[in-house]
ZANUVO-809341 format. One line per 10 residues: number of its first residue (from 1); their letters; for each residue z, x negated, y negated of N, C-alpha, C. Coordinates in Angstrom, 3 decimals. Layout:
NUM> a> Z,X,Y,Z,X,Y,Z,X,Y | ... $
***
This chain:
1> xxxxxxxxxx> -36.028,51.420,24.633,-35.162,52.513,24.265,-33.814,52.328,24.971 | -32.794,52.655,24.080,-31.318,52.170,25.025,-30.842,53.648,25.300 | -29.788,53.369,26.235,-29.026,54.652,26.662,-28.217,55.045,25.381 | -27.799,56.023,25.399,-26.961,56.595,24.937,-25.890,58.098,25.364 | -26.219,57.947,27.129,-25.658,58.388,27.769,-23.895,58.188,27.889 | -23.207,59.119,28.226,-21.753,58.229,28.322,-21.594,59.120,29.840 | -20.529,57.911,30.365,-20.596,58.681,31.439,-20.769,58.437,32.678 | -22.170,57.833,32.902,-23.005,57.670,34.014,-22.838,58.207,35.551 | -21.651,57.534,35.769,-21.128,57.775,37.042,-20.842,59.508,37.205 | -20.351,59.743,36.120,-19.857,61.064,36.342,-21.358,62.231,36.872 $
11> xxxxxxxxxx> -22.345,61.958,35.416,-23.763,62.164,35.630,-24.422,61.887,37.364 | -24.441,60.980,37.883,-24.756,60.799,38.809,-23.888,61.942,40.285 | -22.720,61.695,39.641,-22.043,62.732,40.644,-22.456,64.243,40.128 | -22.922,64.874,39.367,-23.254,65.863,39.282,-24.477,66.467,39.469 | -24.840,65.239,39.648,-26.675,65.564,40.173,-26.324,65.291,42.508 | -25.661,64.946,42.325,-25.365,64.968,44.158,-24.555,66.226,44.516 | -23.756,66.905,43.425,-23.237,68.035,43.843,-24.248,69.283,43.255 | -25.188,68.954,42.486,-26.687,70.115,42.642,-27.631,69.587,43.800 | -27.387,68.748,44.404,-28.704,68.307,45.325,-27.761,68.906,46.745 | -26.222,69.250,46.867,-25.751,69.391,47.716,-25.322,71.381,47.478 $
21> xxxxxxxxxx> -26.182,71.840,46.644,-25.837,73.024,46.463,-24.999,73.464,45.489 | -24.703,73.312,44.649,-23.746,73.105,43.796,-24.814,73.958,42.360 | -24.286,74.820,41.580,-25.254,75.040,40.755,-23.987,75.413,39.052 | -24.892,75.195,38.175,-24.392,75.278,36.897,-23.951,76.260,36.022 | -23.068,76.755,35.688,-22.740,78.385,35.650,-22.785,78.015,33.988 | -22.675,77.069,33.220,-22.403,76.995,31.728,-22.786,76.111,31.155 | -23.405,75.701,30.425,-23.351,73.919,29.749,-22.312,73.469,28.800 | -21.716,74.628,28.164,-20.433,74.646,27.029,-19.811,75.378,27.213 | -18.677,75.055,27.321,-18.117,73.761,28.246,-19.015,73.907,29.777 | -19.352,72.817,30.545,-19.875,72.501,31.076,-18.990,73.026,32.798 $
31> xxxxxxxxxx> -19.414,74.472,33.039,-18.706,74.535,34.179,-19.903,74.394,35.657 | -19.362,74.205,36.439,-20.184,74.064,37.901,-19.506,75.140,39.224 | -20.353,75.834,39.623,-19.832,76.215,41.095,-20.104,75.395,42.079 | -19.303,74.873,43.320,-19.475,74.158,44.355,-18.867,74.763,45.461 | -19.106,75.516,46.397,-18.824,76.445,47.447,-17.892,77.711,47.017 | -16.674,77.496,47.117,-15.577,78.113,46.982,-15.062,77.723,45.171 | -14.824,76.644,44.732,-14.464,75.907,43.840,-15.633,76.028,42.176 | -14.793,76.397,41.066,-14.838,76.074,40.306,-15.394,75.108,39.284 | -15.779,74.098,38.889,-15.061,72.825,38.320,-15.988,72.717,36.898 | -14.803,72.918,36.176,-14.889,72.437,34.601,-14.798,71.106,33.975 $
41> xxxxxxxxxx> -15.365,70.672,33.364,-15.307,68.886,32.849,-14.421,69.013,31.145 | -13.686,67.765,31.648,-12.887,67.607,30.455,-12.410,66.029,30.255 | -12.478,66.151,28.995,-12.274,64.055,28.961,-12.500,63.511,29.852 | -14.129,63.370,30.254,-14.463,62.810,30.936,-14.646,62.985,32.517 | -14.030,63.777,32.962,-13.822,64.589,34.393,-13.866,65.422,34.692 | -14.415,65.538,35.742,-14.762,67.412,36.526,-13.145,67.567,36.874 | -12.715,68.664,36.684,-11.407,69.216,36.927,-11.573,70.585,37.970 | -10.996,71.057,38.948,-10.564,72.152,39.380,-9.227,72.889,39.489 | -9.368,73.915,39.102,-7.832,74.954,39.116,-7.493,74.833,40.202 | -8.198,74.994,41.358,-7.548,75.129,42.560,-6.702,73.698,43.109 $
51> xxxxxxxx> -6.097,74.565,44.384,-4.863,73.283,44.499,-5.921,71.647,44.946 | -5.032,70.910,44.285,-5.560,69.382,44.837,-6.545,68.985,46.124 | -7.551,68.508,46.543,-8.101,68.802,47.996,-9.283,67.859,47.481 | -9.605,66.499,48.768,-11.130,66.016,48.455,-11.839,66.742,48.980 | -13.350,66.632,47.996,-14.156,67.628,48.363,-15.086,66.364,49.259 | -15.467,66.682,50.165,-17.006,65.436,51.566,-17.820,66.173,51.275 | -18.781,65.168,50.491,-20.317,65.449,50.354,-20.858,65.568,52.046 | -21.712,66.598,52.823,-22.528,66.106,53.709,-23.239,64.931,53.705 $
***
């Protein structure tokens, strides 16, 4: 059976920001809470409104 995932990486980062607390507020459009932060996915990328800032996984 082949993938037909697109993505991957992104997938993978969204399963480390639910394993780091992070939980799913929508699937369409696909939004996430992560502490303080927001983050909505769009062409391909999690996006946040708030100002610019890396987020450190523990």
């Amino acid at each position: 059976m082949s993938e037909h995932r697109q993505f991957l990486a992104l997938r993978a980062y969204v399963d480390l920001l639910l394993q780091h607390g992070a939980c799913i507020l929508a699937r369409e459009p696909l939004l996430i809470r992560y502490g303080e932060r927001t983050l909505h996915y769009s062409c391909g990328m999690l996006l946040c409104d708030d100002e610019i800032e890396v987020v450190e996984l523990a």
